[in-house]
Each structure stands twice: as C-alpha cells, then as structure tokens.
C-alpha positions in Angstrom: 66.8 -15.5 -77.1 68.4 -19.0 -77.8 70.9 -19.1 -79.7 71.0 -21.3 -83.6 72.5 -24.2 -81.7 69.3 -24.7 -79.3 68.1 -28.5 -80.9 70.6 -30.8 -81.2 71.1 -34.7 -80.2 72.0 -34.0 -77.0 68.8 -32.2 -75.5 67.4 -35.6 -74.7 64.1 -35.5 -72.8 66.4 -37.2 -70.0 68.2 -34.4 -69.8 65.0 -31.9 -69.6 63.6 -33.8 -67.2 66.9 -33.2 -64.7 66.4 -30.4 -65.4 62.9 -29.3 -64.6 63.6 -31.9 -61.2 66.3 -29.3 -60.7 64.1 -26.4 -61.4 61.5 -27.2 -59.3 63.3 -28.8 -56.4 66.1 -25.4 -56.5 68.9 -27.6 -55.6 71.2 -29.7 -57.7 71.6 -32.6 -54.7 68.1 -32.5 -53.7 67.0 -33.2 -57.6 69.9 -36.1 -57.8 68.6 -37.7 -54.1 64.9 -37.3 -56.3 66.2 -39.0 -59.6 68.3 -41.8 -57.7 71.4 -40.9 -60.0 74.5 -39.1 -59.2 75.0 -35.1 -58.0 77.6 -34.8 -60.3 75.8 -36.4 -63.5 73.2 -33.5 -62.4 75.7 -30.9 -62.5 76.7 -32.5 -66.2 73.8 -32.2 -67.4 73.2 -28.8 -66.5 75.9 -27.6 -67.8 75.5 -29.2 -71.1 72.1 -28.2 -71.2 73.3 -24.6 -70.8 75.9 -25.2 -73.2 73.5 -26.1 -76.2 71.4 -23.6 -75.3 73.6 -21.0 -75.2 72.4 -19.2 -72.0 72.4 -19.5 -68.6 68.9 -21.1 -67.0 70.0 -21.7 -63.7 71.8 -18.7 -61.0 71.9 -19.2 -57.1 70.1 -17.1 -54.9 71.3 -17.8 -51.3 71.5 -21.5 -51.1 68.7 -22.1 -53.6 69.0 -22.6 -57.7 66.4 -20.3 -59.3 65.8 -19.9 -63.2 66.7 -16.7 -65.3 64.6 -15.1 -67.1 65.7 -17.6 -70.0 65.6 -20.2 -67.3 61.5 -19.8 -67.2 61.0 -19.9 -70.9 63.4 -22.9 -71.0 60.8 -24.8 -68.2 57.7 -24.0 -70.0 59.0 -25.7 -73.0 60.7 -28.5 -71.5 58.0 -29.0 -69.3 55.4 -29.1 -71.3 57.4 -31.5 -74.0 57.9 -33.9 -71.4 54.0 -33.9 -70.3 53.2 -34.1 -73.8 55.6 -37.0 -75.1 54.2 -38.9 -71.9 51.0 -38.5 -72.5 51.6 -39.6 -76.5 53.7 -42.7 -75.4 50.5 -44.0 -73.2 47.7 -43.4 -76.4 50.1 -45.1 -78.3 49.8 -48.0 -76.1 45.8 -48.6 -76.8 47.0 -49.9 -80.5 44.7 -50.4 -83.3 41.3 -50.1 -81.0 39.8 -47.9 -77.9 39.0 -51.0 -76.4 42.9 -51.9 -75.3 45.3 -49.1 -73.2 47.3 -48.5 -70.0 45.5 -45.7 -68.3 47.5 -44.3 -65.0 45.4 -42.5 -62.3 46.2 -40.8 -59.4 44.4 -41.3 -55.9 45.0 -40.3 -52.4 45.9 -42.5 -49.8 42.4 -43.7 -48.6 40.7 -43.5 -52.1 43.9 -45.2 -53.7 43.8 -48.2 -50.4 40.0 -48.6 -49.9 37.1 -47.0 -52.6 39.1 -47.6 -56.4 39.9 -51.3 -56.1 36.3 -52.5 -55.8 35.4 -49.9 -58.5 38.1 -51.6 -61.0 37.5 -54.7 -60.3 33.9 -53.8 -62.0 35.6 -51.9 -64.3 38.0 -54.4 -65.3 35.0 -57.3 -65.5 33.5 -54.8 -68.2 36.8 -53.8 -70.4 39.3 -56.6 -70.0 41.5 -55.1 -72.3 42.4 -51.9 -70.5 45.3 -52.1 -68.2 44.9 -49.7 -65.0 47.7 -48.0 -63.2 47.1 -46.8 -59.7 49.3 -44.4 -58.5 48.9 -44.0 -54.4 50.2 -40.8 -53.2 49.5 -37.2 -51.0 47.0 -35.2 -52.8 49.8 -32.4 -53.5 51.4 -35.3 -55.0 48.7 -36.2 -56.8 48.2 -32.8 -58.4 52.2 -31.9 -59.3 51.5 -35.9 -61.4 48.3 -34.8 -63.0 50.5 -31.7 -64.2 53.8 -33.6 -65.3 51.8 -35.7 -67.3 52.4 -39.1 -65.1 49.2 -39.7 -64.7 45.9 -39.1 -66.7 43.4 -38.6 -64.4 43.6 -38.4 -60.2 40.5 -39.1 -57.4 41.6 -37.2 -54.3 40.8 -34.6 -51.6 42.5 -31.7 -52.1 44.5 -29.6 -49.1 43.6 -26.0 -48.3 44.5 -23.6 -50.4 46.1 -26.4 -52.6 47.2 -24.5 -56.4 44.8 -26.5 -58.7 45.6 -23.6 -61.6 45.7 -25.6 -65.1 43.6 -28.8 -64.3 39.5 -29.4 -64.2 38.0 -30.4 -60.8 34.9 -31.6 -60.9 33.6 -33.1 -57.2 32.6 -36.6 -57.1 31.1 -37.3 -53.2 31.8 -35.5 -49.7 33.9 -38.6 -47.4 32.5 -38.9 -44.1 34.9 -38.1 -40.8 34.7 -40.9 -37.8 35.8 -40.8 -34.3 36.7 -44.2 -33.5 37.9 -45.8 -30.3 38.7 -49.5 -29.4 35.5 -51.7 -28.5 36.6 -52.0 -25.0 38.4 -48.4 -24.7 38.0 -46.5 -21.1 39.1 -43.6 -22.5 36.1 -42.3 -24.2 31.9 -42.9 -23.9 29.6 -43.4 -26.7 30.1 -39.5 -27.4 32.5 -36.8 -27.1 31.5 -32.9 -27.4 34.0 -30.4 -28.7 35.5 -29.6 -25.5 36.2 -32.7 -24.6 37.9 -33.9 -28.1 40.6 -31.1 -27.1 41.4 -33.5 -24.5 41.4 -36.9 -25.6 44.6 -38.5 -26.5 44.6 -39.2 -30.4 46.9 -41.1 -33.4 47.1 -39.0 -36.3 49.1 -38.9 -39.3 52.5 -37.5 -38.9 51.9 -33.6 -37.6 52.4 -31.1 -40.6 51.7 -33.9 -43.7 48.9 -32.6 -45.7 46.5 -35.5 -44.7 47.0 -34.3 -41.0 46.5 -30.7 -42.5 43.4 -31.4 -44.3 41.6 -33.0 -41.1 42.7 -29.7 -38.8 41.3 -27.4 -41.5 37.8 -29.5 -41.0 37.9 -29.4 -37.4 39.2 -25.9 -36.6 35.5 -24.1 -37.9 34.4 -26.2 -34.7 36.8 -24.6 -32.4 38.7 -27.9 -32.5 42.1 -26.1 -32.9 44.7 -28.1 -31.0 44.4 -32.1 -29.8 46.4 -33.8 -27.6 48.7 -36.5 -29.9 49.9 -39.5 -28.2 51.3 -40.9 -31.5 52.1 -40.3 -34.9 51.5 -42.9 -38.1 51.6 -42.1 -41.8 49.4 -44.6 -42.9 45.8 -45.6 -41.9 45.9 -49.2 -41.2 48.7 -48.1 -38.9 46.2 -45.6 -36.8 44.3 -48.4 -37.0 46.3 -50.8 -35.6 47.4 -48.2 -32.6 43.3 -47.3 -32.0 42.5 -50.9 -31.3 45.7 -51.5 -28.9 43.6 -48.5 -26.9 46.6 -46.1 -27.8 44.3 -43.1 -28.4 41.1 -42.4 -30.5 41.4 -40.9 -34.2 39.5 -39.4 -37.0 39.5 -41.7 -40.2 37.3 -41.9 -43.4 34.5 -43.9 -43.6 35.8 -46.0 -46.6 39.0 -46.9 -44.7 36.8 -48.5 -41.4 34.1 -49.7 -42.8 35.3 -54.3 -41.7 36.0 -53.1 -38.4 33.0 -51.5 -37.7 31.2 -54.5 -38.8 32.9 -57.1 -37.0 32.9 -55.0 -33.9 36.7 -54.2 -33.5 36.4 -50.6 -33.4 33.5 -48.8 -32.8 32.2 -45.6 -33.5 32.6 -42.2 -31.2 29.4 -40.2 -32.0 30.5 -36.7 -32.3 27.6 -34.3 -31.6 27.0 -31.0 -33.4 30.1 -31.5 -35.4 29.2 -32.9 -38.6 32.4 -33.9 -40.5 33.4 -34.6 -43.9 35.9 -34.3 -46.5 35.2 -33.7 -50.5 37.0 -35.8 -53.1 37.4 -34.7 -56.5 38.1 -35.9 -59.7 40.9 -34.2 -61.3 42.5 -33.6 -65.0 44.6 -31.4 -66.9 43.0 -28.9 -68.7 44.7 -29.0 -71.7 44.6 -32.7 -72.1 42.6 -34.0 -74.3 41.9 -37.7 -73.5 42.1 -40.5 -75.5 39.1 -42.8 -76.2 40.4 -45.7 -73.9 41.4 -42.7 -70.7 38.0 -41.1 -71.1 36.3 -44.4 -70.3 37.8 -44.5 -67.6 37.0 -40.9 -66.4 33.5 -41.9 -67.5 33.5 -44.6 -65.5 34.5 -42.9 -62.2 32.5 -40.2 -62.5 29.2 -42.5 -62.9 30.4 -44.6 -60.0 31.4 -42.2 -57.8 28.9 -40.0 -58.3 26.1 -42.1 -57.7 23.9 -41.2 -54.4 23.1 -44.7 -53.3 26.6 -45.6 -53.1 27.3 -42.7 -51.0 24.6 -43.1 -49.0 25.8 -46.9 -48.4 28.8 -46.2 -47.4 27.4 -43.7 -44.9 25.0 -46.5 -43.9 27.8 -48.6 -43.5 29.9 -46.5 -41.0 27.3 -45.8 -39.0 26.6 -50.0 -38.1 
C-alpha cells in the first residue's frame, strides 16, 4: 500500500488530472499534445506524483505506459476525486436558490447543431436564471465526459458496442435516416433500391469516425455493406454543401435537413424497404446524484424529447 507520505500539498488535482490523461492515453507525449502543456512538465509531474506516493503507478509495456497494480488503485481515486470536485464546483455555482446554476450537457454533433438550441431557447424563456453549457462532441466523446465529470448530462446516439458501464441510459426518440440528392442531380431518380445504393457515389463523414461507423452498422442488416465514397467531410453542413454541388448523395438525419427540404435545395431519395433510423439517448452517471437546478434540466429534455408529436413533426417535416 501507500506509504504515510501519500497527502501532502503537492498532490494537486492538476497534477491527478496529468495523470489520469496519462493513464488513459498510455503515453506521456500524447497526454502533453492533450493538455496543451509541455512533455517534460508531464514527466515532472509523474515523477513527483510517484514520489509522494511512494510507489511506482506507471511501467512501459512495449511503447505504451500502463498502470501497476498500485497504478489502478491510484486512478480509481484520483479519478473519481476529480469527477467529484467537478461536479461540487458546478452545484456550488446555483448559490442560495435552485432557480440559478451553470448546467453543462453533452450532445452529439447533429443533436448538439440542430434539435437542443430550439429546445433551450424554450428552456431558457422558462428559467432565465440557469446558464446552459453545450458541449458538441462524438458520442464516445460524449460518454468518456459524462464519466470525468465535465458534463452533467449528454443527448446522443451511441456507437455499436459503445462501453456505457457506470452511467443510466434512458432512450428519448429514434432519428430518422434520409437519402438526399441535389434538386437537379442526374445521378439518382426519385428512389434507389439496395442494390443500387452499393453503387451510387456518396459524401460521408470521414471513413472509420464513429458517426460514419454508426450509419454502416444501420445499413449493413440491409446488405448495404460497402458504398462507393467520392468524398470525405466531418461535419454535416459540409456533406451538405458537397450534396447540393451534385458531388454525391448522402445519408443525414432528419433534424440536420429539415430548411433544405423545405425550400427545395435538396430533396429527398426515397429508399424502399429499408427503413432507417438512429436512437438517441439521454445519458448520466449513475452515481451522480443531480442537483435541483441539473435535474430540471434533465426533466426538461426528457419531456421535450420524448414527446410523440414532436417526433412525429419532425418526421412530417423530412418527408415535405
């Protein structure tokens, strides 16, 4: 075990936090590149880390860092003091009532771009006095957030397979899947079967991100196992863009197409027998227990998200 000098001034939580970067990432210039701050500041604080301790928490295997066995009990503690003093430093910001706070929530890239800022803006109307923080990120990103502590609740999909061990998922509404092609485009009907999506030329996310991932794993039950890319964009108003220069067609969420459908700039590729769509969940650690202002806001989601008219609207609404 630890030896007697194990707490002392110098096991700041800057220091922890190094070194669970360092822990998780297994490399001392990959957590530094992370951090923004120096490799050899890294190294510093590892060793003085070590140092109070009294133990080594870090060994090489190969070219990777791993934890000892002392390593692992050091993360767990450092970890979870981190997620804790976080989480504390956030309730302390609602002050004297649960009517003022900062709450931070996590979203995927579509939910984060096109479905929460019209839901806050409502929210906001109603509770003036609570500041929201929307973090944008991946939806693996959004998880490893929830579980740091950074944020206090997330709205995402979730990739296959994706380790949700630890938080509570509760699903809100399945998101719709469109083909869409340039009004004028020659290089697709009003339909296209599964044989001939194999075929077509398509802008996707960049191949092997988890958004890109998540629409495969939708389409492969269909047989829809490899598509022809012409072109490769990590955001969606950039597949937009390329779709109506006629670059290639591409899949995209309702919520994300809904203005361009309307005004007629891109219209919609019916996709026969293949009915495609994506859950999104709301997510929380499990061990957190939410302030009054941060459960409001869960509260809020869940009633707003989960309501079947607005789903059915925004259906409605991809479909004109």
């Amino acid at each position: 075990m630890f030896s007697n000098r194990v707490i002392g001034s110098q096991l700041t939580l800057h220091k922890l936090n190094v070194f669970c970067v360092v822990a998780d990432l297994g490399s001392i210039s990959r957590a530094a590149d992370k951090l923004g701050i120096a490799q050899p500041a890294v190294t510093s604080h590892m060793k003085s880390i070590q140092e109070k301790l009294g133990v080594d928490l870090l060994t090489k295997q190969g070219r990777n860092i791993v934890l000892t066995d002392n390593g692992k009990l050091a993360y767990k503690w450092a970890r979870d003091l981190i997620v804790r003093t976080r989480e504390f430093e956030r309730e302390l910001s609602e002050g004297p009532t649960a009517l003022r706070g900062r709450v931070v929530v996590g979203a995927s890239l579509t939910v984060g771009g096109y479905t929460l800022p019209h839901v806050f803006a409502s929210f906001r109307r109603e509770n003036p006095g609570i500041s929201i923080q929307v973090q944008v990120d991946t939806a693996v990103d959004c998880v490893a957030a929830l579980k740091a502590g950074v944020s206090d609740v997330a709205v995402t999909g979730l990739d296959p397979g994706q380790n949700v061990d630890g938080l509570e998922v509760s699903k809100l509404w399945d998101e719709e899947l469109v083909l869409v092609a340039a009004q004028g485009s020659t290089l697709v009907g009003d339909a296209a079967g599964i044989d001939e999506i194999a075929n077509l030329p398509f802008v996707t996310n960049e191949l092997g991100s988890s958004k890109n991932g998540v629409i495969e794993s939708v389409l492969r039950p269909f047989g829809i196992v490899h598509r022809s890319v012409a072109l490769e964009i990590g955001h969606p108003e950039g597949i937009k863009s390329a779709v109506l220069a006629d670059c290639g067609l591409a899949f995209l969420f309702a919520s994300s197409i809904q203005k361009e459908l309307q005004s007629g700039s891109l219209r919609r590729v019916r996709t026969p027998n293949l009915d495609l769509s994506i859950p999104m969940y709301l997510l929380k650690r499990r061990e957190k227990n939410l302030s009054p202002v941060q459960d409001k806001v869960r509260s809020f989601l869940e009633a707003k998200l989960k309501r079947s008219d607005l789903n059915a609207a925004s259906a409605a609404d991809a479909r004109l």
